[in-house]
C-alpha positions as CSV (number, residue, x, y, z in Angstrom):
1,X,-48.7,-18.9,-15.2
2,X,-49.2,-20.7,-18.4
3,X,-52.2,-20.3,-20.4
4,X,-53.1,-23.7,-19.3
5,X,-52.8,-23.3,-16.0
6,X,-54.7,-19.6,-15.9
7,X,-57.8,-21.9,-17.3
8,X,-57.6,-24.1,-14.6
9,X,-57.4,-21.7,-11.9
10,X,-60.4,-19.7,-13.3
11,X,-62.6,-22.8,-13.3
12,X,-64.2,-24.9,-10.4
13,X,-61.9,-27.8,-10.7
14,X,-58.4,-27.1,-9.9
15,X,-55.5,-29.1,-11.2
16,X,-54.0,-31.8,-8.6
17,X,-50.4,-32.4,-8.7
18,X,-48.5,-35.1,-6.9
19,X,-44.9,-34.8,-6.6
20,X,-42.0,-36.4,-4.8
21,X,-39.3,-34.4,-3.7
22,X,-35.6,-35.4,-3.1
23,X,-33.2,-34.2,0.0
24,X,-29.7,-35.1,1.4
25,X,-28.7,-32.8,4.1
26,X,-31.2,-31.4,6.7
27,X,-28.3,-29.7,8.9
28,X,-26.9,-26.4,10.1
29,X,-23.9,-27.2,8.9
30,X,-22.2,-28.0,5.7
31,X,-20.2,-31.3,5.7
32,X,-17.0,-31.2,3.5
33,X,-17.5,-31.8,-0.1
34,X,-17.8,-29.7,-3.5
35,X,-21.3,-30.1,-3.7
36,X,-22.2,-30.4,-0.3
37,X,-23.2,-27.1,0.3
38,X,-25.7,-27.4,-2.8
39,X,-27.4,-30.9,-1.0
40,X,-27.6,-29.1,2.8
41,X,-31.0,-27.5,2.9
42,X,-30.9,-26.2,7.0
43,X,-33.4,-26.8,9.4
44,X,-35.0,-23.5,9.5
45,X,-35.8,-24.2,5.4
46,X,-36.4,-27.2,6.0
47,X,-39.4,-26.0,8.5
48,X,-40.5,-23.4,6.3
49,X,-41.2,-26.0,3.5
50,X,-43.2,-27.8,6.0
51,X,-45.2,-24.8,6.5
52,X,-45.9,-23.7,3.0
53,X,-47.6,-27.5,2.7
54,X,-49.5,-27.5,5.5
55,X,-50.7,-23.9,4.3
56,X,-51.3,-24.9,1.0
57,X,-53.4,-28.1,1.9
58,X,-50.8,-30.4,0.6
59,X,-50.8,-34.2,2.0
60,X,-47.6,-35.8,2.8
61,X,-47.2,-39.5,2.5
62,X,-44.8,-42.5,2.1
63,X,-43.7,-43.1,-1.8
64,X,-45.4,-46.2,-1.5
65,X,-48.3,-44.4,-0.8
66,X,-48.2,-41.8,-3.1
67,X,-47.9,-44.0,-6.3
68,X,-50.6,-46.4,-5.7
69,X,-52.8,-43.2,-4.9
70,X,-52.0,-41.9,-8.3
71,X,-52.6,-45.4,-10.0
72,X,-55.8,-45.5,-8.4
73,X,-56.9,-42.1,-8.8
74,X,-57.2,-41.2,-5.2
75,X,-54.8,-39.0,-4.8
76,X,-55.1,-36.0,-3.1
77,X,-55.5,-32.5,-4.7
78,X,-51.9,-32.0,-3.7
79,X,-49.8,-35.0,-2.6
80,X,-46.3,-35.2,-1.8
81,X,-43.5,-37.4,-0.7
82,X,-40.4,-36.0,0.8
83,X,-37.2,-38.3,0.5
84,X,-33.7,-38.5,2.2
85,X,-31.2,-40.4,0.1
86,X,-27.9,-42.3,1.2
87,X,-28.7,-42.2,5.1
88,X,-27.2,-39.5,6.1
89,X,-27.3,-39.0,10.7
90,X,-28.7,-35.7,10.1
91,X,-32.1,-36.7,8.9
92,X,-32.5,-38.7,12.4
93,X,-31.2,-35.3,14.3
94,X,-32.7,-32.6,12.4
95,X,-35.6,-33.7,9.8
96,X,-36.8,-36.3,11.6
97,X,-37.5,-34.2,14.9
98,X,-39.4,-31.1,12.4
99,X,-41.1,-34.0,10.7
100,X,-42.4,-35.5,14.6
101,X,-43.5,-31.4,14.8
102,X,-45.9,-31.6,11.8
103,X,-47.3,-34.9,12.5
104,X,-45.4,-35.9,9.3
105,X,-43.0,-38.5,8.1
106,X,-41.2,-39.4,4.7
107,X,-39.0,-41.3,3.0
108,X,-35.3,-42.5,3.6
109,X,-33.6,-44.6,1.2
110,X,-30.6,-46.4,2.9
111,X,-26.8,-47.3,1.6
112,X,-26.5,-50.3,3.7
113,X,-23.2,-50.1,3.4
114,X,-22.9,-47.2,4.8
115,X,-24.9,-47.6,8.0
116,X,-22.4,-47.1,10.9
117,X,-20.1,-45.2,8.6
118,X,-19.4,-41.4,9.9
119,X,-21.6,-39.3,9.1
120,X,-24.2,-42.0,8.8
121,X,-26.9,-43.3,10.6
122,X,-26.2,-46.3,13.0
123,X,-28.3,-49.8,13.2
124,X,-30.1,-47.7,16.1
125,X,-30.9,-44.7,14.4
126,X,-32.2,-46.6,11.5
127,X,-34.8,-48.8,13.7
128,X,-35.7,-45.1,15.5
129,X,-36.6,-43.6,12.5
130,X,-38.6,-46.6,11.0
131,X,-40.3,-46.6,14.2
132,X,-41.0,-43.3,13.8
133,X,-43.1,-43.9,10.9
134,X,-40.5,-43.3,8.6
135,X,-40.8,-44.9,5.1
136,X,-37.5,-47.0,4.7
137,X,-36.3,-48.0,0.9
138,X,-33.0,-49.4,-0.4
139,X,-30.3,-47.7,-2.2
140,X,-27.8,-50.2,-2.9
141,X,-24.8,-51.1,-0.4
142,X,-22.3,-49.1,-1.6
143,X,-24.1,-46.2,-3.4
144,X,-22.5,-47.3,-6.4
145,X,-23.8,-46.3,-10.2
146,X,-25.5,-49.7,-11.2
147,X,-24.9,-49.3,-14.6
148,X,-21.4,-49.7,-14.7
149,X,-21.6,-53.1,-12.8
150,X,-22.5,-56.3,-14.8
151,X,-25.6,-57.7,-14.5
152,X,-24.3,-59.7,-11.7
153,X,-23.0,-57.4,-9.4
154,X,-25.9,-54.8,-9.5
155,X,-28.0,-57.4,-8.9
156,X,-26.2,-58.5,-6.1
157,X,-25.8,-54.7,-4.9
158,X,-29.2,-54.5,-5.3
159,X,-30.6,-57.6,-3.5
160,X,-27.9,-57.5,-0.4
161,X,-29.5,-54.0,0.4
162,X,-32.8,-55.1,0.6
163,X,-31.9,-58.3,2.4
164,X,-30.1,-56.5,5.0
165,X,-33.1,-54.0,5.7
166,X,-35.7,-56.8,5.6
167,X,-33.7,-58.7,8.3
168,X,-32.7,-55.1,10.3
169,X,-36.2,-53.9,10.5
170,X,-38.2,-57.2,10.2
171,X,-39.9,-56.1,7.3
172,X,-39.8,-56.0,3.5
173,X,-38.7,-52.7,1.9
174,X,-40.6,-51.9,-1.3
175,X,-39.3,-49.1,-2.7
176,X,-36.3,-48.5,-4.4
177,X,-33.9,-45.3,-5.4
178,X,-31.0,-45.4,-8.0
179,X,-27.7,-43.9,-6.8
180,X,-27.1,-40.6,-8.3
181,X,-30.3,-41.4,-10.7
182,X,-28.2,-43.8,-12.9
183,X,-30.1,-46.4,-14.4
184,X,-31.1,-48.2,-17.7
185,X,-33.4,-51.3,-18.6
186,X,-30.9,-54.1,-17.0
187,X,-30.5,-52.1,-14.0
188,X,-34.9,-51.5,-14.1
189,X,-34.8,-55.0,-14.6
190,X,-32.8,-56.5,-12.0
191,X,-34.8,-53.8,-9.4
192,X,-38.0,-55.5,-10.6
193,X,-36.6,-59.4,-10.2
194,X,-35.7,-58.1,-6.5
195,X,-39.1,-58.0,-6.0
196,X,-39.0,-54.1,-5.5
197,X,-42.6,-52.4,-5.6
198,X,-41.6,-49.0,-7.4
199,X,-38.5,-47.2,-7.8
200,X,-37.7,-43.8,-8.3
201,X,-35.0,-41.5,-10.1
202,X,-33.5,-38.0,-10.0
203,X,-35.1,-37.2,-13.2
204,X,-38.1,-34.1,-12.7
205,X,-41.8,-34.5,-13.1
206,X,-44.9,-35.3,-11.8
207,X,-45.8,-38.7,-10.8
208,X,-49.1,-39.7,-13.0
209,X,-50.6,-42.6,-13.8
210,X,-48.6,-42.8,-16.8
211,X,-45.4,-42.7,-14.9
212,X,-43.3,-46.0,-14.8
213,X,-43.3,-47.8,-11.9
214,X,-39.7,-47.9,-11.5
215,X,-39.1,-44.7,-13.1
216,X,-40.5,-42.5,-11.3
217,X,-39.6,-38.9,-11.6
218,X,-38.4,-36.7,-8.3
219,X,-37.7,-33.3,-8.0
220,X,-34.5,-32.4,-6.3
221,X,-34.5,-29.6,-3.3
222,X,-31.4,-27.5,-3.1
223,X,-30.3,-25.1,-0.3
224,X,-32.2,-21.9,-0.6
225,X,-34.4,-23.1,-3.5
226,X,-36.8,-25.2,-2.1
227,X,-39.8,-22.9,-1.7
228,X,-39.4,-21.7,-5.3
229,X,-39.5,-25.1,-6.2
230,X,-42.2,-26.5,-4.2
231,X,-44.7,-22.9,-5.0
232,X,-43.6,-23.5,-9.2
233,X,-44.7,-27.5,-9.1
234,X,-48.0,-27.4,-6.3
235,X,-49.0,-24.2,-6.6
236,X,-51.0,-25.5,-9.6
237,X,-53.3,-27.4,-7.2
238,X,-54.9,-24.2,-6.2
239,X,-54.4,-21.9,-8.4
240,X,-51.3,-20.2,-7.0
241,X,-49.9,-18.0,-9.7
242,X,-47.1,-15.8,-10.0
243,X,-47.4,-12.0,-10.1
244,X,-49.9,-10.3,-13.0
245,X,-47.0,-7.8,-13.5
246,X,-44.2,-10.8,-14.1
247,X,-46.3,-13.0,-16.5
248,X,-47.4,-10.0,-18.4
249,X,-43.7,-9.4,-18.9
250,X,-42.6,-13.0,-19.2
251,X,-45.6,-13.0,-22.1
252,X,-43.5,-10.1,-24.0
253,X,-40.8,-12.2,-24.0
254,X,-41.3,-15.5,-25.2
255,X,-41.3,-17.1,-28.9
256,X,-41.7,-20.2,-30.6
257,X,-44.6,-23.0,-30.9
258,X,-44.9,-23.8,-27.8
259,X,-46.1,-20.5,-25.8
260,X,-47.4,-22.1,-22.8
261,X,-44.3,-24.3,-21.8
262,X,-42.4,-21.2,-22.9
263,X,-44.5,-18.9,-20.1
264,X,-43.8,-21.6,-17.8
265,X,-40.2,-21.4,-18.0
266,X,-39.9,-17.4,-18.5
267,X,-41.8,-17.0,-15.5
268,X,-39.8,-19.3,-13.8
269,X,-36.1,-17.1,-14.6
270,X,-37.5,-13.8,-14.0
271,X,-38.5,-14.4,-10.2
272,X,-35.4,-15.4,-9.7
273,X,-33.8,-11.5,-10.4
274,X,-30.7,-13.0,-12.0
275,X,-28.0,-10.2,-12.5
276,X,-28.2,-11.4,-16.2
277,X,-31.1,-9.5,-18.6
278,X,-33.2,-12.3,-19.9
279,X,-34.2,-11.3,-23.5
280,X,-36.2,-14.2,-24.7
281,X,-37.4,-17.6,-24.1
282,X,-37.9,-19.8,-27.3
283,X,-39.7,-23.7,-26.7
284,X,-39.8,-25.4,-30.1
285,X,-41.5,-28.4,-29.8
286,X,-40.4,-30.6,-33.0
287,X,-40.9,-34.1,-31.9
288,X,-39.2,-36.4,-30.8
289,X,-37.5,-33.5,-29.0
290,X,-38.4,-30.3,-27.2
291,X,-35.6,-27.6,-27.0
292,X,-35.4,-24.5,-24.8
293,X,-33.8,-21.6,-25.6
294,X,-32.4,-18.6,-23.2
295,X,-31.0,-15.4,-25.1
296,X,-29.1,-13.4,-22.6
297,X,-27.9,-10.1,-23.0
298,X,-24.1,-9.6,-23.1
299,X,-23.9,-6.1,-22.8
300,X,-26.6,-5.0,-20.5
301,X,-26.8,-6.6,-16.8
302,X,-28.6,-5.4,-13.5
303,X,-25.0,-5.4,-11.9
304,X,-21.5,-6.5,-12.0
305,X,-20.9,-10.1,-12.1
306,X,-18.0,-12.2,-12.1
307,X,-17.1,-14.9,-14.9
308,X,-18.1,-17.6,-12.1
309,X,-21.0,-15.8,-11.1
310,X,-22.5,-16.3,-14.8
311,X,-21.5,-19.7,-15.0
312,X,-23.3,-20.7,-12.1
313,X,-26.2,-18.0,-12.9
314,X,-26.4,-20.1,-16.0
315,X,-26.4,-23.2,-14.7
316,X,-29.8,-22.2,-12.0
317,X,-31.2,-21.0,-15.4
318,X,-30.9,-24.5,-16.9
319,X,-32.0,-26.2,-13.6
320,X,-35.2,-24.1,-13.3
321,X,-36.0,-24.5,-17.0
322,X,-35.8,-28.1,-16.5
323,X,-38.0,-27.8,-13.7
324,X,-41.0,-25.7,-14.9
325,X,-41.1,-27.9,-17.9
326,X,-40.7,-31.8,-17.1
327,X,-41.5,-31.9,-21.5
328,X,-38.4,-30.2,-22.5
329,X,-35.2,-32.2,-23.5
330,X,-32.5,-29.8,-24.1
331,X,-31.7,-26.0,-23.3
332,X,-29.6,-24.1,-24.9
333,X,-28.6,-20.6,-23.4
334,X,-26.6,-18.0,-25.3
335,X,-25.5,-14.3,-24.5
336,X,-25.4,-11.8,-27.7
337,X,-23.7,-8.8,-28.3
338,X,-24.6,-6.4,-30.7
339,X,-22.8,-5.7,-33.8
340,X,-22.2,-2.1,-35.9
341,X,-24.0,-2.6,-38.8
342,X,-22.8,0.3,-41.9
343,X,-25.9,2.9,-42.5
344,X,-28.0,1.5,-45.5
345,X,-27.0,-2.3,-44.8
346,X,-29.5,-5.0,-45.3
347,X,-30.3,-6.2,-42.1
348,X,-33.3,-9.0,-42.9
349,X,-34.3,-11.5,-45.6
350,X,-32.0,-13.9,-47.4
351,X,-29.4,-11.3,-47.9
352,X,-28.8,-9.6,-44.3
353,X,-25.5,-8.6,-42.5
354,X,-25.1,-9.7,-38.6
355,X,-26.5,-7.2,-35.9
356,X,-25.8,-9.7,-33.4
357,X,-22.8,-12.0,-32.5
358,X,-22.9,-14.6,-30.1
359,X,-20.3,-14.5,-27.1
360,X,-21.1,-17.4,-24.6
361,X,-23.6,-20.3,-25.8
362,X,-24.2,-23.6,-24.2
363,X,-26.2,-26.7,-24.8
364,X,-27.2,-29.1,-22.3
365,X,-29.0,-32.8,-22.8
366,X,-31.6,-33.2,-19.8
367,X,-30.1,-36.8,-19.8
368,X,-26.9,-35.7,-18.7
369,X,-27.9,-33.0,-16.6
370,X,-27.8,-35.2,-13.3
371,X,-24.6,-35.9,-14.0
372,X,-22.8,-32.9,-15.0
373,X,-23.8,-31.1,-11.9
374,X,-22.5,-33.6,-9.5
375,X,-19.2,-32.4,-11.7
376,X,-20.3,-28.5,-11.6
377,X,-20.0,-28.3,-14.9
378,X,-22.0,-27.1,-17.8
379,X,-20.7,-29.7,-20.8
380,X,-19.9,-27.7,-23.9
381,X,-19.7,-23.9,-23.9
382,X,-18.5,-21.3,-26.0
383,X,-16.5,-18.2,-24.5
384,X,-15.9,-15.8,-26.8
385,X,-12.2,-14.4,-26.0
386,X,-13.4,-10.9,-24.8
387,X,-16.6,-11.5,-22.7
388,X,-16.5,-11.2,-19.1
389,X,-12.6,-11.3,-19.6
């Protein structure tokens, strides 16, 4: 817990937090697909997340909802909208049925194109789940990325979804989702001619008053990471806070000018046990750019892991940093080795020898995050010839 948020949960007022969050899958079984196992969150999670709202007081509501709550100041202490994206059939077989259980509903933004398609909701399962309740929002026809179209066609893309809802459902959809999160002013710009209320991204963060209305900022639940998630971003609204005995240590670990963001994000890697030894946690904040920075160890691990393993180890580091700090706009993780140093060598001021050599580093841009993990990559990285051989 930051020192911000240890003031807030010692007074009488409690931070609110509203927050959307983003699903694909609800489904007990993986479909075929690199990432699909990633985007499948099952059932029985699925539930559980349910639960740890209801517990923790949390409202859920439509995304329409939600952001004129915020703009208006009424939201509740903890509010929450829970989206599908691309229409998949399993969120009319397996979410929808947990959401009728809680008394619940949420939000499915629709590839109209796609309706019908295997895998897919049909014409019939759509009207069922707006009848439900459901919230329903466009997401192009063809879940294509708008910002490699000309103006014309993601217009077009844009406006044929909407029409096609409005004339399936008998009602006009308001909300609006970018496939895969791509967008840029024409794109925001055609969304708004469209006549599109709000529209929202895969980019983290709270939704505030400050927010953009078509901007706004969702966080993305993963298989087997969605309570981590959802306790790190709500559990502010009552005080929630990770173990004494882990923020002490996440404390002893962190440098640069920016302590609290820092104990935000070290607090965030070391629940997670990684087999990886965190070291430190730097945040500089130099504007106009914040920058994380993860030192790893790269001798000294909890157990054995595999060159893939640390890849991907590396990779949830990134995503959680991201995650306990909407602020930051780059993290850079490296793994040192120490170095033999000869007895009587200078080893600080102007004039030191190494102690220390670095054998992995990576550096990754927050704006190209969404996009390198629908790839499963990292972008740049450095493997020094010997590590983890």
């Amino acid at each position: 817990m930051s020192v911000l948020v240890a003031r807030l949960a010692a007074s009488a007022a409690p931070a609110a937090v509203s927050a959307i969050f983003m699903y694909h899958h609800v489904s007990p079984t993986v479909a075929a697909g690199p990432y699909a196992r990633d985007l499948t969150v099952t059932p029985q999670e699925f539930r559980a997340q349910l639960v740890w709202l209801r517990e923790h007081d949390c409202r859920v509501v439509a995304v329409d909802t939600l952001y004129r709550d915020v703009q208006r100041g009424m939201a509740a202490r903890c509010e929450v909208a829970l989206t599908f994206d691309d229409g998949y059939a399993d969120v009319s077989s397996f979410a929808l049925p947990i959401l009728r259980d809680f008394d619940e509903a949420g939000t499915c933004y629709i590839a109209t194109g796609l309706v019908g398609a295997a895998g897919h909701v049909s014409l019939a399962q759509l009207r069922s789940l707006h009848s439900a309740g459901m919230e329903i929002g466009a997401h192009t026809v063809h879940h294509v990325d708008l910002t490699k179209l000309t103006r014309a066609q993601a217009a077009g893309e844009i406006e044929a979804s909407a029409r096609s809802l409005n004339e399936w459902l008998g009602m006009r959809v308001t909300s609006f989702a970018y496939p895969s999160g791509r967008f840029d002013a024409p794109v925001v710009a055609s969304v708004r001619a469209a006549g599109f209320d709000n529209a929202v991204t895969t980019q983290p963060g709270d939704v505030r008053m400050a927010s953009g209305r078509y901007e706004l900022p969702r966080f993305r639940i993963e298989r087997g990471k969605g309570l981590h998630l959802m306790a790190a971003v709500l559990g502010r609204h009552d005080g929630v806070s990770a173990p004494a005995g882990l923020v002490h240590v996440a404390r002893e670990r962190i440098a640069g000018n920016a302590p609290a963001m820092a104990e935000d994000v070290a607090v965030a890697l070391l629940a997670r046990s990684f087999p990886e030894q965190i070291l430190k946690v730097h945040l500089l904040e130099s504007p106009p750019a914040t920058v994380a920075g993860i030192v790893l160890s790269g001798v000294k691990f909890h157990r054995a892991v595999s060159r893939q393993q640390f890849e991907a180890d590396v990779s949830d580091m990134v995503e959680l940093a991201f995650d306990a700090a909407p602020q930051i706009d780059e993290v850079d993780v490296w793994a040192t080795q120490p170095v033999a140093v000869r007895s009587g060598a200078t080893v600080s001021g102007d004039y030191a020898v190494p102690t220390q050599r670095t054998v992995f580093s990576a550096a990754v841009l927050r704006a190209q995050w969404a996009g390198l993990k629908d790839q499963g990559a990292l972008g740049t990285t450095y493997w020094d010839p010997g590590f983890l051989r």
